[in-house]
C-alpha positions as CSV (number, residue, x, y, z in Angstrom):
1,X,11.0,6.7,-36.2
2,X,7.4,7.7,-35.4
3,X,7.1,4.3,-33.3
4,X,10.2,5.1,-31.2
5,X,8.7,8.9,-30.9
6,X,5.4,7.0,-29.6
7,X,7.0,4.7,-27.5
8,X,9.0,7.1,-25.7
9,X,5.8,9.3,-25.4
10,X,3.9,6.5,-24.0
11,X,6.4,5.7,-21.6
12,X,7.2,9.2,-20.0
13,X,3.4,9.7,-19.4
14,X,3.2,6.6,-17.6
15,X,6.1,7.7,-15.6
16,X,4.6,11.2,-14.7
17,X,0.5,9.2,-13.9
18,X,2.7,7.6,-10.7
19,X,4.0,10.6,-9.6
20,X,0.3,12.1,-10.1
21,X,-1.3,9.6,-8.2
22,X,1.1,10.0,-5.2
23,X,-0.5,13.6,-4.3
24,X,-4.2,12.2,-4.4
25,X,-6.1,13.8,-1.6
26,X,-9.3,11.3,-0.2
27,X,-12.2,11.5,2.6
28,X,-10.2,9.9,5.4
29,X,-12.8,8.3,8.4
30,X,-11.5,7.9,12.0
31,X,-14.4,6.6,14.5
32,X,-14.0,7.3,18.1
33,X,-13.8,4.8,21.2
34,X,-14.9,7.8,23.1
35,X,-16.6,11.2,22.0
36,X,-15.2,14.4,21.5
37,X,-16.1,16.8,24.1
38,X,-17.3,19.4,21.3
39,X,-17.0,19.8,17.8
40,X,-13.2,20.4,16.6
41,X,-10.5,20.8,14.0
42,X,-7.8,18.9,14.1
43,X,-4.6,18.8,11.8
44,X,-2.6,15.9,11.6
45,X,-0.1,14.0,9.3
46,X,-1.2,16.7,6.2
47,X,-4.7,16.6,6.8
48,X,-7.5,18.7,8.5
49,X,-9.9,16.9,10.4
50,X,-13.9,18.0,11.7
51,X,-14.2,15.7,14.3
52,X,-17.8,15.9,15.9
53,X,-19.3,12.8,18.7
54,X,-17.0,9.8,17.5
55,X,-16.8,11.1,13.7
56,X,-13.7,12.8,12.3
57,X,-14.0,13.1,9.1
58,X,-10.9,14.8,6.8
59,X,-12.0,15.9,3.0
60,X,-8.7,15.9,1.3
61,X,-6.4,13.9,3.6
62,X,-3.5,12.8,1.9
63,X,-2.4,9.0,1.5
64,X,0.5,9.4,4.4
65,X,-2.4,10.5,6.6
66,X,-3.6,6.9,6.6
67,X,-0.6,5.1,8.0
68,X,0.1,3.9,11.2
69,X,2.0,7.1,11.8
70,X,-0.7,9.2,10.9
71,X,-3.1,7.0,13.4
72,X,-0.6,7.5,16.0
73,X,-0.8,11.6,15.2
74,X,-4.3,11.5,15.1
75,X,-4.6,9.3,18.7
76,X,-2.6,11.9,20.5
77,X,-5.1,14.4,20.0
78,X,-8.7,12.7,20.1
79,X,-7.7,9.4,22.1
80,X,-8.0,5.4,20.9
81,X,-10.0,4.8,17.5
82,X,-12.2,2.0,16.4
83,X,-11.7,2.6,12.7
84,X,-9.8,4.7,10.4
85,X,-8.9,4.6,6.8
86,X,-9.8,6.3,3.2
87,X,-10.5,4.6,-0.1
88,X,-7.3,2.9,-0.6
89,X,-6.7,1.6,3.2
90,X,-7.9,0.7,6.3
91,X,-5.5,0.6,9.3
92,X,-7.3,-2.2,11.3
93,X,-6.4,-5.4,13.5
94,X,-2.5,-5.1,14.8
95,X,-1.9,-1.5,13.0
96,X,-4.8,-0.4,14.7
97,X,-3.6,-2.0,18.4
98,X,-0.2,-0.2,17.6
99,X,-1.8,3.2,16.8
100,X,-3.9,3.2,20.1
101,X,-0.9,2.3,22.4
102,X,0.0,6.1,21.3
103,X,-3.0,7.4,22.9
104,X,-1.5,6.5,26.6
């Protein structure tokens, strides 16, 4: 009986750690093809970007803001990227070509 109560412990916890990790916040990196003209806040796909030069750097983006979707957002308002991702992703080669046909 104390097995099964175990078991079933064991088992909802690992169900609620997924649900958990879903709503991680990360630093999320876009790099510029061209500067901004001056230092700016930007908010996009959930997260709040300081974008200075051809930095913009978001503290607690959350994972949908690195998607292609969230690229796309983010190219609308400071123009093509050469790089963007946080700890778990990187949106690069044909993602990346896809997100800066949104800029024009």
């Amino acid at each position: 009986m104390k097995l099964r109560m175990l078991a079933a412990a064991a088992i909802l916890s690992l169900s609620f750690a997924g649900v958990a990790q879903a709503d991680v916040k990360a630093v999320a990196t876009a790099t510029l093809k061209a500067p901004v003209a001056a230092k700016t806040k930007i908010v996009v796909a959930g997260a709040v970007y300081n974008c200075e030069g051809t930095t913009c750097i978001s503290l607690a983006a959350p994972a949908r803001a690195v998607t292609v979707a969230g690229c796309k957002a983010l190219v609308k308002k400071v123009g093509e990227l050469t790089a963007f991702s946080n700890a778990m992703r990187a949106i690069e080669g044909e993602e990346l070509a896809t997100c800066n046909a949104a800029a024009s």
